[in-house]
N, C-alpha and C positions, 0 to 999 in steps of 0.2 A: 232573176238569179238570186238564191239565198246565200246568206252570210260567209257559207263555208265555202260553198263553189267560188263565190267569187275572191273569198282570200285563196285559196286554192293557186286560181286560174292567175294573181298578181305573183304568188310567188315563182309559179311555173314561169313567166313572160320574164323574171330577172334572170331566170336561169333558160332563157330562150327557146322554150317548150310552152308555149301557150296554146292551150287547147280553143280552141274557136269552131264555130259551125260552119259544116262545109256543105251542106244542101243547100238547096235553090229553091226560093221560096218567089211568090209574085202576091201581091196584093198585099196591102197593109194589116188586114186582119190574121194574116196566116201563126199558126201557132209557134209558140216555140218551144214547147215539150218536144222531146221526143224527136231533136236532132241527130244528124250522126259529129261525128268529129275527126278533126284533123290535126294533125300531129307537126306541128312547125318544126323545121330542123334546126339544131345550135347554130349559133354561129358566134364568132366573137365580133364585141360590139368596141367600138372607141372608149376611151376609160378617163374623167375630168377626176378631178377630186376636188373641194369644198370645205369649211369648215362646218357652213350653216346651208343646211336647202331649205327653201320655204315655197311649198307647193302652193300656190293660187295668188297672183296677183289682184285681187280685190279689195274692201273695204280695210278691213284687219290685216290681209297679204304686205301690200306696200308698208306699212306702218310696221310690220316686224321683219320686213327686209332693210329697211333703213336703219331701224332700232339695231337689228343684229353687226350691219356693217361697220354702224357710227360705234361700236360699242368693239369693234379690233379685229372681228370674223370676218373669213375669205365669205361671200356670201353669196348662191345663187338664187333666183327670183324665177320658178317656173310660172306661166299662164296661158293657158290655151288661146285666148284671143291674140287681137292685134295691137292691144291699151290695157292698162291698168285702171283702176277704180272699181270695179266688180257692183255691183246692187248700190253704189253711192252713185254712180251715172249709167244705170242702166236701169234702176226705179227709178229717180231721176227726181224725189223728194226732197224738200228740207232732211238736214243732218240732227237728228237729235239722241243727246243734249249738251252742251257742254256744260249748264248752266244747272242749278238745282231748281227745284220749282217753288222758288221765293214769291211768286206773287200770287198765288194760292194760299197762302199764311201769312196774313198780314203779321207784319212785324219781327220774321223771318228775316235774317240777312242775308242779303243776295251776294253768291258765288260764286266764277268758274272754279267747278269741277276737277275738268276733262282738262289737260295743260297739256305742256311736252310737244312731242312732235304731231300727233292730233291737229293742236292751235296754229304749231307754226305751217304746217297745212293750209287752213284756213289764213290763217292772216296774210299769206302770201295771196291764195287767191282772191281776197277782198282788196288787196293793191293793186292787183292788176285787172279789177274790174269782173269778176270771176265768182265772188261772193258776197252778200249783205253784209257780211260780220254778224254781230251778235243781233239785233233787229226784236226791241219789249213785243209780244202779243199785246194788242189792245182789245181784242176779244176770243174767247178760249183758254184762256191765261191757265186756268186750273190743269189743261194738258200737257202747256209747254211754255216757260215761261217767255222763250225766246224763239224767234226764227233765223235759223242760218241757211238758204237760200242759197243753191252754187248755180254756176255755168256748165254744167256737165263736161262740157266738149272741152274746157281749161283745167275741168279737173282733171281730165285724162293727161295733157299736155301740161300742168305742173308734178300732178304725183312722178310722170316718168322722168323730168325733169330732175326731183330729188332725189330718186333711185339712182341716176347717172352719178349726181352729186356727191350720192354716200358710196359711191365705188361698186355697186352689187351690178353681179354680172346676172343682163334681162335677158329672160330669153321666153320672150314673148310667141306667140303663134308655134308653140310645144306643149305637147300633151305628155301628161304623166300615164305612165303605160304600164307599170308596175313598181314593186317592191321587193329586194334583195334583203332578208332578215333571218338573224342567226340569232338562236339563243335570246329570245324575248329584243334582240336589237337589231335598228333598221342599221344596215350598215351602207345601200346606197339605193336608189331609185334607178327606174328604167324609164328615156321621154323616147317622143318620137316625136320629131319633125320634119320638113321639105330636107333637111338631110341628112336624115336617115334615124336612127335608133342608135342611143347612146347610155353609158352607161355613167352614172354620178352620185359619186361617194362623198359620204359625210361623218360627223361626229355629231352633229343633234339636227334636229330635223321638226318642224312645224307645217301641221297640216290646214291651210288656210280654206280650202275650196269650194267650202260650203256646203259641200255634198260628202265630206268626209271622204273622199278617193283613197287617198294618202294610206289614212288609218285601214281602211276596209282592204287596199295589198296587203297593209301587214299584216292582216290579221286582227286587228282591234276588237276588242265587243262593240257590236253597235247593234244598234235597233234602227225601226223605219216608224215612226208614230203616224205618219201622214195627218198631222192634224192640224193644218192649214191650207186654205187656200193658194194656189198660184193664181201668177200675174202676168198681164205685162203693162207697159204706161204709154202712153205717147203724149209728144208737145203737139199743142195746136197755137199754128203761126194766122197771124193776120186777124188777132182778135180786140177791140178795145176793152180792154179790162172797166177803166171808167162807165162805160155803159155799163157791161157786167155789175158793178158793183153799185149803180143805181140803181139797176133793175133787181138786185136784191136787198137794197136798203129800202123801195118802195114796197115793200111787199113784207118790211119787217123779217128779214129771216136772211141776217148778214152773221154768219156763226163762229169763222177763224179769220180775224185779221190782224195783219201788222204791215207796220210802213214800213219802208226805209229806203236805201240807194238801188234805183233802179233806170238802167240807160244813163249813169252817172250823173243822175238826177235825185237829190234827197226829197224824204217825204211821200213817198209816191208807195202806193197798194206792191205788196211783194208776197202778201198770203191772203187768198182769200176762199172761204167755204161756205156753202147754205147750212144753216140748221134749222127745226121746226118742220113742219108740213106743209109750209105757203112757201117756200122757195120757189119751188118747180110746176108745172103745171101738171097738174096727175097725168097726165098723157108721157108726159118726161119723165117724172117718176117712176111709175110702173113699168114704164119700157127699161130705165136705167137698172132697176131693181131686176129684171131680170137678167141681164146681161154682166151686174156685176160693178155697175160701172160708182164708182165716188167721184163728186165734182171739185173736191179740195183740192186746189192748185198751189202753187209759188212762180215764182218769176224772178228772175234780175234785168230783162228786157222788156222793153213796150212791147205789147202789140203781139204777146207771145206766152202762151200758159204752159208752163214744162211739163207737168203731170198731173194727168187725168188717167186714172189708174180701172184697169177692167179684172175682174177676180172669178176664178174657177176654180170647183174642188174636185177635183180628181180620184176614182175609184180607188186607186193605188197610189204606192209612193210615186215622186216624183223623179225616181231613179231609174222607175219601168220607162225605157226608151219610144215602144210603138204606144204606148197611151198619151207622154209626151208631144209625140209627133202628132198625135191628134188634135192637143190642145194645142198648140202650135197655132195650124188653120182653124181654132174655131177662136181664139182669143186674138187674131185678126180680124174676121171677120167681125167678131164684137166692138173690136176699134172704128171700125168702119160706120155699125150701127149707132155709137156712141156720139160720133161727128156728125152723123146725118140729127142727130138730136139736139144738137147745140141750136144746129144751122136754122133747125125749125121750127124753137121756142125758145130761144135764149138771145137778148136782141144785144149786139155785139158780136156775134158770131156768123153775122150771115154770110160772110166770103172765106170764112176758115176753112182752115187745110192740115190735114197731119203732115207736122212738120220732124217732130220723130219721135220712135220706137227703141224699144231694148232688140238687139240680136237675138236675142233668146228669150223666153220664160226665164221668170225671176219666181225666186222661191224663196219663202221665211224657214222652212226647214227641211233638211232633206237627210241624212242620218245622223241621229242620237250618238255620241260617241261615251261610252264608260267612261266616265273619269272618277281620281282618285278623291273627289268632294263634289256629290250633286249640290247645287244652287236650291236653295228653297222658297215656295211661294212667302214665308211667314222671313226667309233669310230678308228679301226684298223690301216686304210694306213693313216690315218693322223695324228696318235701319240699320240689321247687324252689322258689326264688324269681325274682322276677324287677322289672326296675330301672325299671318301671313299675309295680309294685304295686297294687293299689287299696282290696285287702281281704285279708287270710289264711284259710285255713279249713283245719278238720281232722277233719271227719266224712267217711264213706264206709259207703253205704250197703250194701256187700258185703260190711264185716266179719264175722267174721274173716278172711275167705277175702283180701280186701283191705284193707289199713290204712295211712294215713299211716305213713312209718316213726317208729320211737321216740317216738311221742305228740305226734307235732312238726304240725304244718301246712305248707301250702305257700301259695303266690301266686298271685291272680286276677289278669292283667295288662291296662293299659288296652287295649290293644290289643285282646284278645280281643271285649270289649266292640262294639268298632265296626265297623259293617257294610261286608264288601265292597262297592266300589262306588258307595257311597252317602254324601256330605262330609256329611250330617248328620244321621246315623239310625244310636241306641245300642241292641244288644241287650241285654234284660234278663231273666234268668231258664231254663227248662230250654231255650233256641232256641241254647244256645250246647254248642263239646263235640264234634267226632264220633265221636270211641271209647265205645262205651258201658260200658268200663269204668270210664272218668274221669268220663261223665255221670253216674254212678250216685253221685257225690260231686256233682258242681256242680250238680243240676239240683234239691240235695234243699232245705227251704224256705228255712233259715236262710243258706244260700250264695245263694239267692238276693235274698232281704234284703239282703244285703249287696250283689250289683251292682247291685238298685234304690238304692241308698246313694248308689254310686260313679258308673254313670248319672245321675242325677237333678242332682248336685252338677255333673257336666261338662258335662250341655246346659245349666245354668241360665250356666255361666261362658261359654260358646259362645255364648251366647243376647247375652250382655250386651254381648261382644267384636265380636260379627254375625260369626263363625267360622266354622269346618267344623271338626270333631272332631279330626283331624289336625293342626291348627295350633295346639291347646290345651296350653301346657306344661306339662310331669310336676310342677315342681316348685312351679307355683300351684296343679295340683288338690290335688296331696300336703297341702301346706297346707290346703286348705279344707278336704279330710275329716279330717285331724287337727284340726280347729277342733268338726268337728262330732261328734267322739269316736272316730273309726274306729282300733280298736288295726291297729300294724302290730309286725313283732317286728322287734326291735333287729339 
């Protein structure tokens, strides 16, 4: 479906006329040109009102639902699943970065970053068993300086936890189903869930979901670049890491590691990755290489690899539904081929089991959204800042080959944030960016944490004001996210 049909078909579904196909199709490949259509009748729907909606409870979603609520706004929290955390526990990776890449340059001073509610994120789950905390690289260093290692399943169970905390009303297992927009403004959304279709109204509005929904009801400009691979990851339960990690220190080709608390045990393997060409036996190689598969893991459990990641590139966007659904069953079944490879040349692995999987394909980018300041490759590796600031960041997810220069960071600026076109709808998360050498930094989790931060903070202050994003001064937001811990550099 192109751009237009589907703002189109979002705005029709606010005004309860959404066009949908009504033939009857059988089999997976059947087209979908050249359907006929059906004409849904009005009907009136239930009516909330909100100060702040924030469409997608994921990575960036929670962090500008909390931001908005902590910050005075009635706030709601839409997300199609049954948990919060989005691609932070359903890629199921270390988080990077909080930290800048100080041990890449020597003599650099080493920094968190990333603060605010981000941190307090993490330092709660490191309390309760949940995260490594901050954990030096002792080898890789030039990528990351640090590993933050979570528990997936505790992140789902503290992010919803804080959401409760900041007062945002979750309404989890709801789908956003359209957009109600007057005059360049969204003035409320349409979900649908087990009961029923409802209609909710706001005064600023953040589209978290990854996939740009939000933007793409109202109308947004967007693009579809398709220029990444999808995914998905599974844990593999019942495996001795210790073996694993002799049998790649025998063989010289021990490539990402860092220790730290694992099984409330300090000191113990919590990232570990082959590099070189003697890791794997070329039989495991060459099978892995076609399938996709990377062996870089984390852990905060014994006996337990959280992600091993399988990668597919897909003919089209990853918005196209039946091509999705293809890779669906075939990036299972790659899971499948991936375990049967541990089990059969990797010693440590001989009784493992996929212990777990993302619900869905995980995607690094899925539509481009205009915004009123593109990110640039040269903004990134050269440190800029800029006199709208929101957040700084200094991971890049293509080092070495790419690095913030000198361990430094640069500036996320409001503007980037705020959607062409549209006086009161913020981007949050991988939707923003079009070079994909600068996305491969701003789209990674922790950067995204951060503009749910800087988001969430500016519709709530919009909200209070009755505003358009544009009309929000630098130097009240600057204030309130420094209220709310967000480091900026001097």
């Amino acid at each position: 479906m192109n751009r237009r049909n589907f703002s189109k078909t979002g705005i029709y579904a606010g005004l309860g006329l959404a066009s949908i196909s009504g033939t009857s199709v059988s089999g997976q490949a059947a087209s979908q040109e050249g359907t006929e259509e059906y004409r849904e009748a009005a009907k009136n729907l239930p009516k909330r009102q909100f100060d702040v909606v924030v469409a997608g409870g994921g990575t960036a979603g929670v962090i500008a639902a909390i931001a908005a609520a902590r910050t005075g706004a009635r706030t709601v929290l839409i997300e199609a699943k049954g948990y919060t955390g989005g691609v932070a526990v359903e890629g199921g990776t270390a988080l990077h970065s909080f930290y800048n890449l100080w041990k890449a340059f020597p003599g650099v001073e080493k920094r968190q970053v990333v603060r605010g509610i981000p941190a307090e994120l993490v330092d709660r789950l490191t309390a309760r068993g949940g995260a490594t905390g901050y954990a030096e690289m002792e080898k890789h260093f030039n990528y990351d300086s640090v590993c933050t290692a979570i528990d997936t399943e505790m992140y789902k169970l503290i992010s919803m936890e804080m959401l409760f905390e900041a007062g945002v009303y979750v309404c989890v297992n709801t789908r956003l189903a359209g957009a109600i927009v007057k005059d360049k403004k969204i003035a409320g959304v349409i979900t649908e869930s087990r009961a029923g279709r409802e209609a909710i109204f706001a005064r600023a509005f953040i589209d978290s979901t990854g996939y740009g929904d939000l933007a793409a009801y109202a109308g947004a400009k967007y693009s579809e670049p398709n220029d990444y691979a999808v995914a998905n990851s599974m844990g593999i339960g019942n495996v001795n890491i210790e073996r694993y990690y002799d049998f790649l220190n025998s063989r010289d080709a021990v490539g990402q590691l860092a220790r730290g608390k694992r099984s409330g045990k300090d000191g113990q393997i919590i990232r570990i990755g082959e590099e070189g060409s003697t890791g794997f036996p070329e039989q495991f190689s060459a099978a892995a290489r076609e399938i996709g598969m990377s062996a870089i893991s984390t852990t905060t459990y014994d006996n337990y690899l959280m992600f091993i990641k399988l990668n597919m590139k897909l003919p089209v966007s990853p918005t196209n539904r039946d091509e999705v659904s293809k890779a669906e069953l075939e990036l299972r079944k790659r899971m499948q081929k991936g375990l049967e490879l541990f089990k059969e040349h990797v010693p440590g692995f001989e009784n493992a089991f996929i212990a777990r999987t993302s619900p869905s394909l995980c995607i690094r980018r899925g539509r481009l959204l205009e915004c009123d300041y593109d990110i640039t490759h040269e903004d990134v590796i050269e440190a800029r800042h800029f006199d709208d600031d929101v957040f700084v960041y200094g991971f890049h997810d293509s080092a070495p080959r790419f690095q913030v220069a000198n361990g430094g960071t640069y500036g996320i600026p409001y503007r980037a944030l705020c959607v062409a076109g549209i006086e009161n709808l913020y981007a949050s998360g991988m939707l923003i960016t079009s070079d994909t050498r600068a996305h491969m930094s701003t789209r990674n989790t922790v950067s995204c944490m951060g503009q749910g931060q800087a988001t969430g903070t500016a519709a709530a202050l919009c909200a209070k004001k009755n505003i358009g994003a544009r009309d929000l001064k630098y130097a009240e937001l600057r204030e309130s996210l420094e209220k709310g811990g967000v480091y900026f550099e001097k």
